[in-house]
C-alpha positions as CSV (number, residue, x, y, z in Angstrom):
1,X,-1.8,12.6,7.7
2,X,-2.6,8.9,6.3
3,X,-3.3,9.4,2.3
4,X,-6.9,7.8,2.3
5,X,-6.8,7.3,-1.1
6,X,-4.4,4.3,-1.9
7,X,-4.2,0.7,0.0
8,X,-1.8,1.0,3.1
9,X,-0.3,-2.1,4.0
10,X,0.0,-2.4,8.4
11,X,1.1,-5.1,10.6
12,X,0.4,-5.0,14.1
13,X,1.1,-7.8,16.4
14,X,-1.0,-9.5,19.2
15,X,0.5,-11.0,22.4
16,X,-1.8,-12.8,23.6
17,X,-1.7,-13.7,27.3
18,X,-4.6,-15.7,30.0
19,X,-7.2,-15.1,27.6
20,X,-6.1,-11.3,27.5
21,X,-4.8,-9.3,23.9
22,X,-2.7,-6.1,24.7
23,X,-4.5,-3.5,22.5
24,X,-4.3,0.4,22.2
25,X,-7.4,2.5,22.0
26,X,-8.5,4.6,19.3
27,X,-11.5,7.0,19.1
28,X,-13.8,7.8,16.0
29,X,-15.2,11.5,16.6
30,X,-17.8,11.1,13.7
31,X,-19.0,7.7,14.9
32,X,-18.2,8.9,18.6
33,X,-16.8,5.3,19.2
34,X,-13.5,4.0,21.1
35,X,-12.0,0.7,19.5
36,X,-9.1,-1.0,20.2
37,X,-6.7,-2.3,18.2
38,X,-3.2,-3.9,18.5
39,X,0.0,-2.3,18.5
40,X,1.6,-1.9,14.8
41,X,2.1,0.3,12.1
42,X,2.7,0.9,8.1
43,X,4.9,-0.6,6.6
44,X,8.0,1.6,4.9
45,X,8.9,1.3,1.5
46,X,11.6,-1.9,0.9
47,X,10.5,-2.9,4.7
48,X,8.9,-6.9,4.8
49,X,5.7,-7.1,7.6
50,X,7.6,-8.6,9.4
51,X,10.7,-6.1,9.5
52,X,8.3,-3.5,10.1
53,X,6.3,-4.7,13.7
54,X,9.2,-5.5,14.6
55,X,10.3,-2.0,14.0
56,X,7.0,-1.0,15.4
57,X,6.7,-2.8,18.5
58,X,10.6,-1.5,19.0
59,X,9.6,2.2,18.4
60,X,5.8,2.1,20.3
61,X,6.6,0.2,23.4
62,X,10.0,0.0,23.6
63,X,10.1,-3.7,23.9
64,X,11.6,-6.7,22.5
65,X,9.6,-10.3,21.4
66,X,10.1,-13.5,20.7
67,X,8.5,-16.5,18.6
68,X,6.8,-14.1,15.9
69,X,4.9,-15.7,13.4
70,X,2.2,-14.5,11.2
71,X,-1.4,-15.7,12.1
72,X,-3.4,-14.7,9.0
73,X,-3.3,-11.3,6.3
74,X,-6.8,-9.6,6.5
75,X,-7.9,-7.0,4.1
76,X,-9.9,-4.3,5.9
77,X,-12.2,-1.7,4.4
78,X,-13.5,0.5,6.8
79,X,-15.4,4.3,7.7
80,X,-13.0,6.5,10.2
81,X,-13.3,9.9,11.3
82,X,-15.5,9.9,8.4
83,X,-14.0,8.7,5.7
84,X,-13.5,5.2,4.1
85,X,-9.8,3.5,4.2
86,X,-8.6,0.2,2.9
87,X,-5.6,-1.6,4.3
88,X,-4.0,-4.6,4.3
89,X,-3.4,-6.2,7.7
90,X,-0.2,-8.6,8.8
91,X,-1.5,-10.0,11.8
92,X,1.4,-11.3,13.9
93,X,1.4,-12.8,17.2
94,X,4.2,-12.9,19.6
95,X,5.8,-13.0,23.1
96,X,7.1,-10.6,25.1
97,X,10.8,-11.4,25.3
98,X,10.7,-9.9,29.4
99,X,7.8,-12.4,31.0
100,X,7.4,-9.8,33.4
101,X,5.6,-7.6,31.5
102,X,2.6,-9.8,31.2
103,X,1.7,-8.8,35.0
104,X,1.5,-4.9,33.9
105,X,-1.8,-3.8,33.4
106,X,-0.7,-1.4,30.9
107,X,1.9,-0.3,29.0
108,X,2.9,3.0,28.0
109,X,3.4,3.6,24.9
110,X,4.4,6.6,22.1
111,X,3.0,6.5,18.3
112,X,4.6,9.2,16.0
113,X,1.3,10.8,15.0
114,X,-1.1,10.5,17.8
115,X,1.6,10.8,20.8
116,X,1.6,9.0,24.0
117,X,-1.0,5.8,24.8
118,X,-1.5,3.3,26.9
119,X,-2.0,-0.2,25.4
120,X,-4.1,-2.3,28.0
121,X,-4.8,-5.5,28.6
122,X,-8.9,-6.9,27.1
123,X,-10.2,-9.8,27.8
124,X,-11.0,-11.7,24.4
125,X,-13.6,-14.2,26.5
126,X,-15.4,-10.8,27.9
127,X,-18.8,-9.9,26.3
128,X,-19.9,-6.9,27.8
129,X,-19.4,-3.4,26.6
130,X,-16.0,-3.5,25.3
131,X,-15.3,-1.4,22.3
132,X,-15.0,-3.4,19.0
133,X,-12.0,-5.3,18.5
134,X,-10.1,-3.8,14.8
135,X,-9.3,-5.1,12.4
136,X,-12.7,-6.9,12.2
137,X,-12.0,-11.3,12.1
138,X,-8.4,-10.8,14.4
139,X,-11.0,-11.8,17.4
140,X,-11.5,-15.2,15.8
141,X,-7.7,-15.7,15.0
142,X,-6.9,-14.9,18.2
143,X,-9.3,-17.0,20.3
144,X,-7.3,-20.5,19.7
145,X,-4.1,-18.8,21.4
146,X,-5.9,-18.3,24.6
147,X,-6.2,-22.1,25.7
């Protein structure tokens, strides 16, 4: 169980491919929303943001990238399952280091806590009823990388 009650610092990491963000769902019971949200984790104690997607990505997906680099470091305040959290956010963006697995429609996944996913591909260009992209501002930061 997350501790709600201090700042947790994440980084997750967005690979960004033909307009498309690879992004695992989450669901909010109370708000009885999905949202999705790309792969990452918190960071360990003594472990740099960028040690720890690394680590994440690694761990989650079983993957390796290439040409990581920190887009931006978002602070995000926000209501789930109920109750508020606060987090810092290391938003990286990267490349798969296999090019093939850019013509998957998913990957499968495996988070510690919440078990096996699937992290899908979304279209960042798509306006119908897709969930809400978290944390909120990574849609803007990711919108240049698609052209």
């Amino acid at each position: 169980m997350v501790d709600r009650s201090v700042i947790r610092p994440i980084a997750i990491c967005a690979f960004v491919h033909n307009g498309r963000v690879l992004v695992g769902e989450g669901y909010d019971s109370i708000k009885q929303e999905t949202y999705h949200r790309p792969v990452g984790g918190a960071l360990s104690f003594g472990e740099t943001s960028r040690e720890a997607v690394i680590r994440e990505i690694r761990e989650e997906l079983g993957v390796e990238m290439r040409d990581l680099r920190l887009l931006e470091v978002i602070e995000n305040i926000f209501s789930c399952e109920g109750v508020t959290a606060h987090e810092i956010v290391f938003a990286y963006h990267a490349r798969f280091r296999d090019d093939r697995l850019y013509s998957r429609p998913m990957l499968r996944g495996c988070e510690a806590r919440a078990g096996a996913f699937a992290a899908v591909w979304r279209d960042l260009d798509d306006r119908s009823d897709l969930p809400p992209l978290h944390p909120e501002g990574l849609e803007d930061l990711l919108k240049p990388l698609c052209h």
